[in-house]
DRENDO-1510 file (C-alpha; in Angstrom, 1 decimal, always signed):
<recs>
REC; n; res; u; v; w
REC; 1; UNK; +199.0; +24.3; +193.3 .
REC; 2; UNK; +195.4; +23.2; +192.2 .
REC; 3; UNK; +192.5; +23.8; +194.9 .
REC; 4; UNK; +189.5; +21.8; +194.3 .
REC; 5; UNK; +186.7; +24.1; +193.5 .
REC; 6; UNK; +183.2; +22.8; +193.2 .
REC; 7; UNK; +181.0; +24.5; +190.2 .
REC; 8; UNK; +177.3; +24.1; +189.2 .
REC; 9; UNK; +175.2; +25.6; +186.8 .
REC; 10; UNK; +172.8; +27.8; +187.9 .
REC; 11; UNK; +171.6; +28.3; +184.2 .
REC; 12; UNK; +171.1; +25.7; +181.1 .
REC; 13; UNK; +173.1; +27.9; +178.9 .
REC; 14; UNK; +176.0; +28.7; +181.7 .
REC; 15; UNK; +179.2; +27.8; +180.3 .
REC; 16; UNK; +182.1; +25.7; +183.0 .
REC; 17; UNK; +185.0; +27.7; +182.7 .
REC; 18; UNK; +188.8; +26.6; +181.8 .
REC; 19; UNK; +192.5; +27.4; +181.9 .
REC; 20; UNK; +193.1; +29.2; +178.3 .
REC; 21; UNK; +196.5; +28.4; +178.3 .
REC; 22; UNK; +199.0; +26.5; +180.8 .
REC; 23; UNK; +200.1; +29.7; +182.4 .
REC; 24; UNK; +197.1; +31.2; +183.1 .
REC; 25; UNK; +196.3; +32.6; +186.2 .
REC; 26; UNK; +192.5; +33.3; +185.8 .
REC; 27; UNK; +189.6; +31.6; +184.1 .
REC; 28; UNK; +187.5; +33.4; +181.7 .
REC; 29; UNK; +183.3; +33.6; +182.7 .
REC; 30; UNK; +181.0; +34.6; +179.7 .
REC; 31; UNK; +178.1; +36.4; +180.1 .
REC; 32; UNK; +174.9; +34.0; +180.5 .
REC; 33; UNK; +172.3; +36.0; +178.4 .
REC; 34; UNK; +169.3; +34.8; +176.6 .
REC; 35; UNK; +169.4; +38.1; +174.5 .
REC; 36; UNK; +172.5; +40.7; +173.9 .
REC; 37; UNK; +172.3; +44.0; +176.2 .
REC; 38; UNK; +173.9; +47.4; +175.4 .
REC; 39; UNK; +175.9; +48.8; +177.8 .
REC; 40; UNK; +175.4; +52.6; +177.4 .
REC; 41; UNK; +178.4; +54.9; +178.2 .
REC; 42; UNK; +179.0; +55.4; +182.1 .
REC; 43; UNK; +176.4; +52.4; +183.0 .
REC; 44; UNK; +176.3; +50.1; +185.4 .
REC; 45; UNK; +174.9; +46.9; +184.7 .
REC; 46; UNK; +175.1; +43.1; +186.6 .
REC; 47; UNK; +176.0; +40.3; +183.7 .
REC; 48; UNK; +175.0; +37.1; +185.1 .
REC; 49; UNK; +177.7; +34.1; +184.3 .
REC; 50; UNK; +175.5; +31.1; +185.3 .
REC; 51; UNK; +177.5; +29.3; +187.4 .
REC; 52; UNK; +178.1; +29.2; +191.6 .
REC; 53; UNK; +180.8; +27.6; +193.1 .
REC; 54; UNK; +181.9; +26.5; +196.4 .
REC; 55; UNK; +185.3; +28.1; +197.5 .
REC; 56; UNK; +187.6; +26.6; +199.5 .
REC; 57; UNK; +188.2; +27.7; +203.4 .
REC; 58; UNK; +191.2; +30.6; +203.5 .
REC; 59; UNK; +190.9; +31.4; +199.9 .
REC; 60; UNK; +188.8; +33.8; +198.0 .
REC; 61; UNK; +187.7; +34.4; +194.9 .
REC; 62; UNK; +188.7; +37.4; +192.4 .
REC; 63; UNK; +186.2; +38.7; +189.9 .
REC; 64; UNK; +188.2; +41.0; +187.4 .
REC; 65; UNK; +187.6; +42.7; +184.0 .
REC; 66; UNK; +189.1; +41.0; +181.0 .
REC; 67; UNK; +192.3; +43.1; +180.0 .
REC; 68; UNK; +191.0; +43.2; +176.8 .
REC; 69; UNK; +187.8; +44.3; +176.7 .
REC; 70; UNK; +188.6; +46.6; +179.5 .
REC; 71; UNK; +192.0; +48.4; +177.1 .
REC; 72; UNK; +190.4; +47.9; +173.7 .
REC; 73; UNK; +186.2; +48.1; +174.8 .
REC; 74; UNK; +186.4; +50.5; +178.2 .
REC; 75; UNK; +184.1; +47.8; +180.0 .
REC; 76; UNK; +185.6; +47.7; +183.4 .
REC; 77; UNK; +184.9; +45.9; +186.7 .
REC; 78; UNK; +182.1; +49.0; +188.4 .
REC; 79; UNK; +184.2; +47.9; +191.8 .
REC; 80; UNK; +187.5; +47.5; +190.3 .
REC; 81; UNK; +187.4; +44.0; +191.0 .
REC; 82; UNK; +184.9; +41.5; +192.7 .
REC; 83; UNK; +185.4; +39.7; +196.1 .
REC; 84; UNK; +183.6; +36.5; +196.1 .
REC; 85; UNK; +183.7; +35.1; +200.0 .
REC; 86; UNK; +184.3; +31.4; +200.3 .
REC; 87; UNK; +180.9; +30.9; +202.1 .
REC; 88; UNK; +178.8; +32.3; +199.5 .
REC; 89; UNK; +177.0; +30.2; +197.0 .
REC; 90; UNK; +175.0; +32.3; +195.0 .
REC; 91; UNK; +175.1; +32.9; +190.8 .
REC; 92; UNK; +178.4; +35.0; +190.2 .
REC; 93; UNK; +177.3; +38.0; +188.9 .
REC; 94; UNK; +179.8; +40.4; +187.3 .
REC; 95; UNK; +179.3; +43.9; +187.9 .
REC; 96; UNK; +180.4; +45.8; +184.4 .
REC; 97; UNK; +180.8; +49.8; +184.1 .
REC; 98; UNK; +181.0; +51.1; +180.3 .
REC; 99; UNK; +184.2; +53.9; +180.8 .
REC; 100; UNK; +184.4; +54.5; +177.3 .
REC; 101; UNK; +182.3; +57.1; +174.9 .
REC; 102; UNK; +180.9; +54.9; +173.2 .
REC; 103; UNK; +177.6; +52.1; +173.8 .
REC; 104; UNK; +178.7; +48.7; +173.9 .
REC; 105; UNK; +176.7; +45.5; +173.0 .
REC; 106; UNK; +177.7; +42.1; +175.4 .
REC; 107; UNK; +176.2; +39.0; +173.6 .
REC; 108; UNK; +175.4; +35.7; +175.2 .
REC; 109; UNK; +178.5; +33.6; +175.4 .
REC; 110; UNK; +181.0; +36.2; +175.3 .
REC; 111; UNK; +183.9; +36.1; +177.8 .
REC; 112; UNK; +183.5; +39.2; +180.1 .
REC; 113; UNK; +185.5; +38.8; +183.1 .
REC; 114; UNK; +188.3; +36.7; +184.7 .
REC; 115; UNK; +187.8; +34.5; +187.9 .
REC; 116; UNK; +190.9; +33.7; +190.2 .
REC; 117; UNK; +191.6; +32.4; +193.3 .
REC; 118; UNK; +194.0; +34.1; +196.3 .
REC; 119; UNK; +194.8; +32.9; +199.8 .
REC; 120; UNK; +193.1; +34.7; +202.5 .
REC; 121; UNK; +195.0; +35.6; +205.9 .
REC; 122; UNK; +192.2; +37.0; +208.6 .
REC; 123; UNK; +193.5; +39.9; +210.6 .
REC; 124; UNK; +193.1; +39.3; +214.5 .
REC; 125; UNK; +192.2; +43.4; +215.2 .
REC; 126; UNK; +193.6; +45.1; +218.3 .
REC; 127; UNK; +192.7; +48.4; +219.5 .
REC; 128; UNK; +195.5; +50.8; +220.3 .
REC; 129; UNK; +196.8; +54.1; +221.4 .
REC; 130; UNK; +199.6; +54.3; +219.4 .
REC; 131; UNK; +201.3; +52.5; +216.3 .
REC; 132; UNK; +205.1; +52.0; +215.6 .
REC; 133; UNK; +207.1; +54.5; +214.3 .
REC; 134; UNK; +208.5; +54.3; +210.5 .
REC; 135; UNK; +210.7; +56.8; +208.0 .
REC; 136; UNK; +207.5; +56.7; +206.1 .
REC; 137; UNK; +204.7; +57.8; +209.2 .
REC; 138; UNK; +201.7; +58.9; +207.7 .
REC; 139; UNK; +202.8; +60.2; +204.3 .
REC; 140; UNK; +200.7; +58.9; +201.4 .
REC; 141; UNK; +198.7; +59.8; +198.2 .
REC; 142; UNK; +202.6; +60.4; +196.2 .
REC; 143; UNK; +204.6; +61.2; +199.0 .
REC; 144; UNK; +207.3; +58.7; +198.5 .
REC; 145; UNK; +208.1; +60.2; +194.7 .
REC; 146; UNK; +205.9; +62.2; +191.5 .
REC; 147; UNK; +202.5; +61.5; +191.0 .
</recs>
């Protein structure tokens, strides 16, 4: 299903994203940098991609790492992925965190993150006393099996 998405450079050198392949779920974004920056081990830095876009109602937007820069590099999403609300129209920014021991140099142009698209359902909240009952209740954090 193709949504119409709206794009628009926010910077001369942004690049428009594409569809790698004819399965793929995700466009790549590439950093927008006049000049390579080094990522030092354990920072946290904002890599602008140039471009905003305009999201369509009841969908949102998902900024995530690359899988493989993230596996092969250790550059990772600093929020483990993005959420980009269909009202905002700001520059996408990706938010990068270096996991790995080692410093890492992004260079203008290269592909750093993956931008999809997901259907949104809104939760009408209620306030209770009480919540139904399950075989699971409240067990969590490996209850259901091993770590």
């Amino acid at each position: 299903m193709n949504q119409r998405v709206l794009i628009k450079k926010m910077r001369d050198s942004a690049v428009i994203p594409h569809y790698a392949t004819e399965g793929s779920a995700a466009v790549d974004l590439v950093a927008c940098l006049e000049e390579a920056i080094t990522l030092a081990p354990g920072e946290r830095r904002l890599i602008p991609t140039g471009i905003a876009i305009s999201i369509p109602k009841n969908t949102v937007a998902i900024l995530c790492a690359r899988s493989g820069l993230s596996a092969k590099k250790g550059i990772a999403a600093a929020n483990g992925i993005g959420v980009i609300d269909s009202d905002y129209r700001g520059e996408i920014f990706f938010s990068a965190v270096n996991l790995s021991q080692e410093a890492y140099t992004v260079t203008p142009g290269e592909r750093v993150a993956q931008l999809m698209l997901m259907p949104v359902y809104t939760m009408a909240l209620i306030e209770t006393e009480s919540l139904d009952e399950t075989a699971r209740g409240a067990g969590g954090f490996g209850s259901t099996g091993s770590l």
